[in-house]
N, C-alpha and C positions, 0 to 999 in steps of 0.2 A: 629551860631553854629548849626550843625548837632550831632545830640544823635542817639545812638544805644539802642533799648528795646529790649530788648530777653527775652523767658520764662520762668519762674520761674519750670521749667518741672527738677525733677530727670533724667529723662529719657531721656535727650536731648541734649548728648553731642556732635553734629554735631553744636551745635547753639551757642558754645563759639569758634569753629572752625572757622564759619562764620561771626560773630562778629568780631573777631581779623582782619579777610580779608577786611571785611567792613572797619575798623578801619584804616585800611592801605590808603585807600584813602580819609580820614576825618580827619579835624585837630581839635581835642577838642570833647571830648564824658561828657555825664553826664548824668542825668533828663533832659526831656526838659521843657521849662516852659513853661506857656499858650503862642499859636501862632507861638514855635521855632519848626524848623523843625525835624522830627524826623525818622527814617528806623525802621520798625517794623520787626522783625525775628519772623517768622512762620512756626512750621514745619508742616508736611502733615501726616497724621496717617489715613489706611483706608479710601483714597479720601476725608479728609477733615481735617480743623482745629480742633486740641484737642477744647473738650468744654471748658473745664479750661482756657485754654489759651483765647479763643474768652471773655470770661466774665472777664475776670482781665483787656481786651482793654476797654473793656464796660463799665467797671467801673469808667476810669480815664475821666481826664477833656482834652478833644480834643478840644473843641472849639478853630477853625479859625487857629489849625496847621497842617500846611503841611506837610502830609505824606507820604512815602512810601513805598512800601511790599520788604522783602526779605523773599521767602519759597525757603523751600527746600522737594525731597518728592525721589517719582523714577524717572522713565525716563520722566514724565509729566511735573518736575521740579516746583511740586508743586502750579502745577495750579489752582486748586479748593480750597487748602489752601490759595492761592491770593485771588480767589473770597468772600470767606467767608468773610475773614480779610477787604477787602476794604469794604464788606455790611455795618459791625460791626462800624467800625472805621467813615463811612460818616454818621450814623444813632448815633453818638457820638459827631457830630460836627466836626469831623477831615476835612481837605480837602486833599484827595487821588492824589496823583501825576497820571498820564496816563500812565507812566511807570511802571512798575514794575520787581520784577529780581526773577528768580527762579532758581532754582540748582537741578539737579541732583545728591545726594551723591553718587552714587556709582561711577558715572565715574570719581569725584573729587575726589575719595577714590583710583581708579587706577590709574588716571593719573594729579589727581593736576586742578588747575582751568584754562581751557582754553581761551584761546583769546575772544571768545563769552561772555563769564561770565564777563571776567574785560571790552569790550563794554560797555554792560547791565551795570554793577556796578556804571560805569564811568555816563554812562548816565542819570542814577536814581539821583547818587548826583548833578549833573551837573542842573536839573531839580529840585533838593532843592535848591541849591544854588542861583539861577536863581530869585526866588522866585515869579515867577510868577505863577496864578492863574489857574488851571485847565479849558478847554475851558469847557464850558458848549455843550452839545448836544442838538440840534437846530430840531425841526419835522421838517419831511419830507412833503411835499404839495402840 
């Protein structure tokens, strides 16, 4: 089972927008429990993850489940709220999928999520589902 986290944020109504969409290609949402796989919704404020939000990842029990990021932000599509989130979440025990998905609200605000976005989405779960282990990064020598 794949689970959707979103943030506990007043201010974050793009994040049950995204969730829903997430949802769409996931059968079974909930908590997930030690080791299940889970999609983290993150939004981008100011080039980065809200703190609040980064400390509530921090605080749960990630140990040995696979994760992955959904931000959202402006046109960077929540890049650096990816960054933040994967720090948080590997420094938690999570294991961070290589994928990740970011969104642009405002073009999905004019024009709905395009073909790129359901790729990406597809791909992110496809990569939970999988359940295979993050390659490790090998130095160079």
């Amino acid at each position: 089972m794949i689970s959707i986290v979103r943030p506990t944020m007043p201010r974050a109504p793009f994040a049950a927008e995204l969730a829903a969409w997430l949802e769409a290609g996931i059968v079974g949402t909930g908590t997930p429990a030690v080791g299940e796989a889970a999609v983290v919704v993150v939004p981008e404020y100011l080039r980065a993850a809200p703190r609040v939000v980064l400390a509530a990842l921090a605080a749960r029990d990630w140990r040995g489940t696979p994760v992955a990021v959904a931000a959202y932000g402006g046109r960077d599509r929540g890049r650096r709220a990816v960054e933040d989130t994967r720090e948080v979440l590997t420094a938690a025990g999570a294991r961070p999928t290589p994928v990740s998905l970011g969104i642009d609200v405002s073009a999905v605000r004019r024009h709905g999520f395009d073909e790129a976005d359901v790729v990406l989405r597809d791909l992110v779960l496809d990569e939970l589902r999988s359940g295979r282990r993050p390659a490790r990064s090998r130095p160079r020598g």
